[in-house]
KOLDRENLUM-164190 format. One record per residue (C-alpha): z negated, y negated, x; residue number from 1; residue in three letters. Coordinates in Angstrom, 2 decimals, always signed. Each point is the difference from the previous one (the first is absolute). Layout:
BEGIN
{r {Z Y X} NUM Ala}
...
! end
This chain:
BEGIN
{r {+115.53 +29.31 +116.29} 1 Unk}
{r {-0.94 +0.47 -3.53} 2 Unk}
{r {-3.54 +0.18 -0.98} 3 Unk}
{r {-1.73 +2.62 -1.77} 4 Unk}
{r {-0.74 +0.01 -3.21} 5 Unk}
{r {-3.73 -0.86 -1.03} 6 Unk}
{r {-1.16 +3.10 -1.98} 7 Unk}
{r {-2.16 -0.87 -3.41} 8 Unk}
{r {-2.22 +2.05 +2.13} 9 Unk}
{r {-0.28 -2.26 +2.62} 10 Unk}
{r {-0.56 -2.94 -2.27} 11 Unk}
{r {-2.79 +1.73 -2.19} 12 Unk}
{r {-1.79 +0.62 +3.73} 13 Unk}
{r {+0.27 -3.32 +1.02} 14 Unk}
{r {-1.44 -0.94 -3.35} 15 Unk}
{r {-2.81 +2.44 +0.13} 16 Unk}
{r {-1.05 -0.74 +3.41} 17 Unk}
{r {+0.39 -4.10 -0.48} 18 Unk}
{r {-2.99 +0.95 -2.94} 19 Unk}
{r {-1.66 +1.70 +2.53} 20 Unk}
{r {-0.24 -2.62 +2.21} 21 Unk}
{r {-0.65 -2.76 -2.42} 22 Unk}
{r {-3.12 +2.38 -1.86} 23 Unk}
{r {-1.36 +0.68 +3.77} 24 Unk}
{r {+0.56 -3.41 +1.53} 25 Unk}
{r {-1.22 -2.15 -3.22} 26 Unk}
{r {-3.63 +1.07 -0.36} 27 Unk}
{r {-0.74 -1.66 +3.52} 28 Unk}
{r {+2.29 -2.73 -0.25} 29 Unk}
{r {-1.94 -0.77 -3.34} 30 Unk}
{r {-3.14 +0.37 +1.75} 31 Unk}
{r {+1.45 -2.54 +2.43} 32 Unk}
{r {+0.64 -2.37 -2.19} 33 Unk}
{r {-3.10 +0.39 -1.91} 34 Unk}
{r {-2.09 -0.95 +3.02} 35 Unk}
{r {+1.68 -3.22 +0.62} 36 Unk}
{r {+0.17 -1.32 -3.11} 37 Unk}
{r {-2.53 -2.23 -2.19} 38 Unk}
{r {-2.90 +1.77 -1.77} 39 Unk}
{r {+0.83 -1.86 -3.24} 40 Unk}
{r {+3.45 +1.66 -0.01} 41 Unk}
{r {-0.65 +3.18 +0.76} 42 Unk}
{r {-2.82 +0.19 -2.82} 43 Unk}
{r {+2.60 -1.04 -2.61} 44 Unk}
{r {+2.95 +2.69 +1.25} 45 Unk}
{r {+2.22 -2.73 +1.37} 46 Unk}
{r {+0.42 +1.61 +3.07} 47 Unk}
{r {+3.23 +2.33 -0.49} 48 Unk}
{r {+2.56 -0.90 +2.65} 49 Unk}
{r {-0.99 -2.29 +2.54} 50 Unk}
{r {-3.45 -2.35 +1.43} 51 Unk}
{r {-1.03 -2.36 -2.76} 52 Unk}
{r {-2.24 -2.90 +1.64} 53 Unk}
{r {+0.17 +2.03 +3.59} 54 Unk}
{r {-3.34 -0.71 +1.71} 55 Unk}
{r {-1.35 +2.32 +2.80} 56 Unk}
{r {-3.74 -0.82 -1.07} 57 Unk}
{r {-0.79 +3.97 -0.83} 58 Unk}
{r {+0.99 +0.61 +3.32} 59 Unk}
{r {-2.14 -2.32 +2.01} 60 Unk}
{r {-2.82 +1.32 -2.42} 61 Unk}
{r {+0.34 +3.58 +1.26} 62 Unk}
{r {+0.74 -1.07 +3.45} 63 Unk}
{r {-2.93 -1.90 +0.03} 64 Unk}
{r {-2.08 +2.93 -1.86} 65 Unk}
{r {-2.44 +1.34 +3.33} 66 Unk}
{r {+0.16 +3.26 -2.13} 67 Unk}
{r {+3.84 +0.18 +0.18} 68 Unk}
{r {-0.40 -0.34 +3.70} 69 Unk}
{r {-2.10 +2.13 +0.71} 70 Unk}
{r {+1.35 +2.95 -1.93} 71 Unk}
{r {+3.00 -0.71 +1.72} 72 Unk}
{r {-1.37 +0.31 +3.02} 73 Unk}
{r {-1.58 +3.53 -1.15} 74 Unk}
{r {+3.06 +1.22 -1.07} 75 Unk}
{r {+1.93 -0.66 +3.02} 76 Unk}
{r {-2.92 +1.71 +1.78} 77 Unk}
{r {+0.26 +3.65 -2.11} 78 Unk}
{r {+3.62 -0.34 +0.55} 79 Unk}
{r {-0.20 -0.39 +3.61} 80 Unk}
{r {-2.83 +2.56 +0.64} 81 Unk}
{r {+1.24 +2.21 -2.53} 82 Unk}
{r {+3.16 +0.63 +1.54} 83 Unk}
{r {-0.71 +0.88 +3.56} 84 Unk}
{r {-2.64 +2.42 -1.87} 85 Unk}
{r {+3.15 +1.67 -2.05} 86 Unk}
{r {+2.61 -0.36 +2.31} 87 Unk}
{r {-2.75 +2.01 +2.35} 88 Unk}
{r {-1.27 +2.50 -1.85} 89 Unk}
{r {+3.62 +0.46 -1.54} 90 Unk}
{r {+1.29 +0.93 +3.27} 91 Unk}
{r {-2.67 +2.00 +0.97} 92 Unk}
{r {+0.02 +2.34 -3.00} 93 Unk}
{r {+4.50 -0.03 -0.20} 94 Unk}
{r {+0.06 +1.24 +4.34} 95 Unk}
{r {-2.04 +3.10 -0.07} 96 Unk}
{r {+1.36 +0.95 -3.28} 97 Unk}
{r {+3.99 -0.61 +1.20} 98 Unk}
{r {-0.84 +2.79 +2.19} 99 Unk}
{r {+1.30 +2.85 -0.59} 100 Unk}
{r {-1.81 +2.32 +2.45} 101 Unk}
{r {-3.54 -1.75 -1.46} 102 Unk}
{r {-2.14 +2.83 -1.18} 103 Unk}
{r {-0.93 +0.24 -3.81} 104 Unk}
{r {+2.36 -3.18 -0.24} 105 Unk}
{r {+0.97 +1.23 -3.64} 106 Unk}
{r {-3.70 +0.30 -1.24} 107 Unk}
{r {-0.61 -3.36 +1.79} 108 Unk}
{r {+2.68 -2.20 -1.72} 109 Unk}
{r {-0.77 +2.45 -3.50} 110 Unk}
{r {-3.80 -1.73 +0.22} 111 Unk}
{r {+1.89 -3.30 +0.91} 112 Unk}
{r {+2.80 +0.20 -2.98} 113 Unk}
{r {-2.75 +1.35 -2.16} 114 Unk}
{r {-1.68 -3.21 -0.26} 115 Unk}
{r {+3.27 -1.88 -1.32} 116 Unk}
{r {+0.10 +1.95 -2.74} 117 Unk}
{r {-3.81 +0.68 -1.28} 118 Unk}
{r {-2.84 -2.93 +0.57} 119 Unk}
{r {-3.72 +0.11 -0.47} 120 Unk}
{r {-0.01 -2.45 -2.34} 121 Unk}
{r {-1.54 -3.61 +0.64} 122 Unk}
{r {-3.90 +1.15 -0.62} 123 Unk}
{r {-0.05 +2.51 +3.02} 124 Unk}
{r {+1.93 -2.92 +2.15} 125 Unk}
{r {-2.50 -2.29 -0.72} 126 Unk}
{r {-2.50 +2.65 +0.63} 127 Unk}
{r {+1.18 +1.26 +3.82} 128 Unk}
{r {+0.66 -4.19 +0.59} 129 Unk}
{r {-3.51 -0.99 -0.72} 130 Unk}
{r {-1.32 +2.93 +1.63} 131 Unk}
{r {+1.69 -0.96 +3.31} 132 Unk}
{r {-1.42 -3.47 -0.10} 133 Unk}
{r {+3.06 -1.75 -0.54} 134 Unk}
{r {-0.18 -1.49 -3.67} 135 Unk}
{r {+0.28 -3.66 +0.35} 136 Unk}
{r {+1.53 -0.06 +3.47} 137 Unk}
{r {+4.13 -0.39 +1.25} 138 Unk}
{r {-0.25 +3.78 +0.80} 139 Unk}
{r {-0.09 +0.58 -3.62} 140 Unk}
{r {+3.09 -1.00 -0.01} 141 Unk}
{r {+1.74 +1.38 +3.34} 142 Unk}
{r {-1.66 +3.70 +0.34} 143 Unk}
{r {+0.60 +1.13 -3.57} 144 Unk}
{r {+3.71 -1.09 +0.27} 145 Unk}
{r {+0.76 +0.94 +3.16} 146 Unk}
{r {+2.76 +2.29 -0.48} 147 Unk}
{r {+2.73 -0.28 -2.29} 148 Unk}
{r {+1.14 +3.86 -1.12} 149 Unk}
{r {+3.28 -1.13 -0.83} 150 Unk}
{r {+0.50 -2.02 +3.09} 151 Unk}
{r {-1.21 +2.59 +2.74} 152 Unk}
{r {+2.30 +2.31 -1.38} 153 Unk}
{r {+2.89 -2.44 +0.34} 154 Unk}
{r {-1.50 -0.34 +3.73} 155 Unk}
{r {+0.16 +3.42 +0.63} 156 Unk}
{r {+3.50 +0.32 -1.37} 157 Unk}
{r {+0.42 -2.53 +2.84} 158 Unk}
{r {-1.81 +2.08 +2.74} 159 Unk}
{r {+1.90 +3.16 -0.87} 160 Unk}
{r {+3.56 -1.65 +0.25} 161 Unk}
{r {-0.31 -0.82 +3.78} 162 Unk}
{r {+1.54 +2.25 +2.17} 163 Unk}
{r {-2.49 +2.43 +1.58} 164 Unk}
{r {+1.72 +0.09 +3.44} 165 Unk}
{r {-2.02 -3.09 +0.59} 166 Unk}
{r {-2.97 +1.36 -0.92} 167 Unk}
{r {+0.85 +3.04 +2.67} 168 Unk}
{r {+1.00 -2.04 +2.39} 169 Unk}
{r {-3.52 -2.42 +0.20} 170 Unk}
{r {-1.96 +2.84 -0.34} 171 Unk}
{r {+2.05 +1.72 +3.48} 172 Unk}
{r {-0.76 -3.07 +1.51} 173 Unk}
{r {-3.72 +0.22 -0.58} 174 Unk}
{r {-0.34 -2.41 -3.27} 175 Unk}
{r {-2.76 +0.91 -2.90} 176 Unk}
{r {-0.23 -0.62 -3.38} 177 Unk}
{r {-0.91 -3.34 -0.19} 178 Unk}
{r {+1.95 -1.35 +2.69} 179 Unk}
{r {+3.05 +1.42 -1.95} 180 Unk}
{r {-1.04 -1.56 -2.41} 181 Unk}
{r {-0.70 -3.38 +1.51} 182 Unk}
{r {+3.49 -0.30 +2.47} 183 Unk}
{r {+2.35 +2.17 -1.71} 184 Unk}
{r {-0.71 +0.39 -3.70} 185 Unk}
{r {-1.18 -3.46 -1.27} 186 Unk}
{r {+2.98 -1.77 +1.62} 187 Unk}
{r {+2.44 +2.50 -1.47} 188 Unk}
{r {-1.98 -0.54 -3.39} 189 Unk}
{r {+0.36 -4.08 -0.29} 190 Unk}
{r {+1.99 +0.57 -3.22} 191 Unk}
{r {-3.01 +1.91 -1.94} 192 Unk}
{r {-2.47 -2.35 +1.56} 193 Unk}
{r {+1.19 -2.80 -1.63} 194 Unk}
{r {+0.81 +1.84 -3.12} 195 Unk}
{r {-3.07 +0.66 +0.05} 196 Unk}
{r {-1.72 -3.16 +0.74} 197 Unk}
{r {+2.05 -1.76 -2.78} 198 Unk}
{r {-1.10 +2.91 -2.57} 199 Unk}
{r {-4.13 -0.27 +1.05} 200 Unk}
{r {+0.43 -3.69 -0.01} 201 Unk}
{r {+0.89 -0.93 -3.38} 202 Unk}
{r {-2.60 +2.96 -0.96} 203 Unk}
{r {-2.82 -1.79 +1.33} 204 Unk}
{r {+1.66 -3.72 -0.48} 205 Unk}
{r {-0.35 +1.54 -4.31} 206 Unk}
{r {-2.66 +1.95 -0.02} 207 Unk}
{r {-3.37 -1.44 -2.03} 208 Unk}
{r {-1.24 +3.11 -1.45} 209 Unk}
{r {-1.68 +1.45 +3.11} 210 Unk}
{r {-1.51 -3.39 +0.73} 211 Unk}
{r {-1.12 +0.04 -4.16} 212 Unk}
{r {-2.04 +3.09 +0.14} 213 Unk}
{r {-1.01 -0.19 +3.74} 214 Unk}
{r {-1.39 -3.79 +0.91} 215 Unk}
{r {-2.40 -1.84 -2.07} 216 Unk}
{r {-0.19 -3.08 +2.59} 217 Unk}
{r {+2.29 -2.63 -1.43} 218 Unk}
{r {+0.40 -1.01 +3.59} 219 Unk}
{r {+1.95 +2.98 +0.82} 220 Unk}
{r {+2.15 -0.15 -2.90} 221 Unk}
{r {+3.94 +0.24 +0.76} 222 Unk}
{r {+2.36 -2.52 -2.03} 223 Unk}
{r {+1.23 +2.68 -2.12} 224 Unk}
{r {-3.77 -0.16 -2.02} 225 Unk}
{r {+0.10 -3.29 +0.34} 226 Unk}
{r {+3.29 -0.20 -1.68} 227 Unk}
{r {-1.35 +2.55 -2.67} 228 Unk}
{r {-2.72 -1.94 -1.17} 229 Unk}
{r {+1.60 -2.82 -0.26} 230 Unk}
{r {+3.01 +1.50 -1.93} 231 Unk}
{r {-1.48 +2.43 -1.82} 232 Unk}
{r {-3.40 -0.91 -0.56} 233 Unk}
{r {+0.53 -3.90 -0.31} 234 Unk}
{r {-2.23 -1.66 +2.93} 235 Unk}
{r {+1.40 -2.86 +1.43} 236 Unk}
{r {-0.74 -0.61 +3.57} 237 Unk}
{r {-2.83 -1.75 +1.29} 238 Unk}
{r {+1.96 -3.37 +0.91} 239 Unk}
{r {+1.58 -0.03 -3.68} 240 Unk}
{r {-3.42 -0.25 -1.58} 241 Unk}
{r {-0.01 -3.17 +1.86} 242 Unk}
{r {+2.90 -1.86 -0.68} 243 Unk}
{r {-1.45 -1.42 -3.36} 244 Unk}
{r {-0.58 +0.43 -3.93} 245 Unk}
{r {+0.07 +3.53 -1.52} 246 Unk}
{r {+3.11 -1.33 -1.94} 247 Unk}
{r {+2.23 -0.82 +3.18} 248 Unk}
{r {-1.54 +3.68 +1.60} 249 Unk}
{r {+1.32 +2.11 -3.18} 250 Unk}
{r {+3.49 -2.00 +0.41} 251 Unk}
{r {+0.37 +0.79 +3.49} 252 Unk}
{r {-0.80 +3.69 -0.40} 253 Unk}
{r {+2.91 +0.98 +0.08} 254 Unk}
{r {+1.31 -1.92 +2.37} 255 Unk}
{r {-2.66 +1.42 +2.61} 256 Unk}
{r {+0.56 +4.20 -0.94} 257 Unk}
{r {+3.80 -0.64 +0.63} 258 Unk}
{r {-0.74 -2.10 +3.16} 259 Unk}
{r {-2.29 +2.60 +1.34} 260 Unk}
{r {+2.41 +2.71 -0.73} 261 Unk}
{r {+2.79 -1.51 +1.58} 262 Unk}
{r {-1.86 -0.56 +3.00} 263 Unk}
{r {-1.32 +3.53 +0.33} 264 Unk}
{r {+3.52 +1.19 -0.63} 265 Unk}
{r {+2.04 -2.13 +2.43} 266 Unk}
{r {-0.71 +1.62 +3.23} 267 Unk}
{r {+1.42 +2.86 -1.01} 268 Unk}
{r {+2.67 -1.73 -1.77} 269 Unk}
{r {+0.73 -1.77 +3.50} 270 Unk}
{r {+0.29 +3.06 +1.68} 271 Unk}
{r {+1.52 +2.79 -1.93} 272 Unk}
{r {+3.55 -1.52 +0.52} 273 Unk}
{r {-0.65 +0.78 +3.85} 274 Unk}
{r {-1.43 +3.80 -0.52} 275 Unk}
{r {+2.04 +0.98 -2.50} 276 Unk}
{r {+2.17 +2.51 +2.14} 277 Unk}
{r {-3.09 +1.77 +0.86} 278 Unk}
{r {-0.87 +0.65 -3.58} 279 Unk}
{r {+3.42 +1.57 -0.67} 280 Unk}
{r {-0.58 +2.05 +3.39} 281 Unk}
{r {-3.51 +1.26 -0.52} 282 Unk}
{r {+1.32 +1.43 -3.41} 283 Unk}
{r {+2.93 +1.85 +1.91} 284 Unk}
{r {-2.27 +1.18 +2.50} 285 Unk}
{r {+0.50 +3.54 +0.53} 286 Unk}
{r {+2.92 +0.05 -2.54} 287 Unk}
{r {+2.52 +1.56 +2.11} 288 Unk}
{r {-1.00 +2.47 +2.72} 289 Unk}
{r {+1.48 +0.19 +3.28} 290 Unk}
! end
């Protein structure tokens, strides 16, 4: 069997998408790299390619860093919290609106679309936040982001595709609303759950600017300010201070911003490989009708 012929279409693809990779891949191998090798070299460019004098010492310094820690902790906390509260409220808004027979369901999801589109602005925000109570607390956070526009429409899209003999047939045998919901609808709707979990997760896992405007404790700080401050605004972490002279701080700089970015980063890093798929299927959702 002869083989085809490779097009010069085919090779300029392969070319163009090899660049691809290399200009997306480098930046964090780079970063890698950076974080591993000695402060000396870095300061004088020699880092290019590969380690030079590999030595983990930035990353025991931010491991050791109670700050680190404990903005770790925080940010595992919003994640966690803040995705029951969105995958609730997201379901609770995409049902009654899936229904067709809902009355004023139009107007409803208008008001709802409405707000994708057109935004107070940040002043009013931090106006109805503060006047609720909640400036400087996790609800800051959770409330004001509850529901994703974009993703309860995707969950409705969702809803609407199931067939609605099922629906007729729980309610003949005496189900409500919410116990369709609960044993026939959620099970059916695994798919868009996790779709959805994936989407709210890296949302919260990257958000800082809420947390910016909203909490003044540094206590309550997530790692993403943590990671700002240090990257964009220069301060080291606590347990770098403390390693020694000014002169061996300001050569490990750098060493420490990479190593805290790379940490921050690599969770999600771990797992998008595994989650992936559902990426690709929340942004087919409701592509094809049935």
């Amino acid at each position: 069997m002869r083989l085809n012929k490779i097009s010069p279409f085919d090779i300029v693809n392969v070319l163009l998408m090899l660049v691809l990779i290399i200009v997306t891949i480098y930046p964090l191998y780079y970063m890698a790299i950076v974080s591993v090798s000695s402060g000396i070299a870095v300061q004088r460019g020699d880092v290019f390619l590969y380690p030079i004098e590999f030595s983990l010492k930035a990353y025991g310094i931010v491991m050791d860093d109670p700050a680190i820690l404990r903005s770790y902790t925080n940010t595992l906390l919003y994640t966690s919290l803040g995705v029951i509260v969105n995958l609730l409220m997201t379901t609770l808004c995409a049902y009654p609106l899936s229904k067709r027979y809902l009355y004023g369901r139009s107007l409803f999801a208008f008001f709802v679309v409405f707000t994708m589109f057109f935004d107070g602005g940040l002043i009013p925000r931090y106006t109805v936040v503060h006047s609720l109570g909640m400036v400087n607390t996790i609800w800051a956070l959770l409330i004001p982001t509850a529901v994703n526009v974009f993703n309860m429409i995707l969950m409705r899209t969702f809803f609407e595709e199931i067939p609605e003999a099922l629906y007729e047939s729980a309610t003949v045998d005496g189900a409500g609303e919410l116990k369709i919901l609960w044993k026939i609808v959620l099970p059916l709707s695994l798919p868009v759950m996790a779709t959805m979990f994936i989407f709210y997760a890296v949302a919260h896992w990257n958000s800082f600017f809420p947390a910016l405007i909203y909490l003044n404790d540094k206590s309550m700080f997530p790692l993403q300010i943590l990671v700002r401050n240090i990257v964009v605004q220069g301060e080291l972490t606590s347990q770098a201070t403390e390693t020694g002279s000014a002169e061996g701080i300001t050569m490990m700089a750098q060493n420490i911003k990479y190593a805290v970015v790379f940490v921050v980063i690599l969770p999600i890093l771990l797992v998008y490989p595994f989650v992936q798929k559902y990426f690709i299927q929340g942004a087919m959702l409701g592509a094809v009708k049935g």
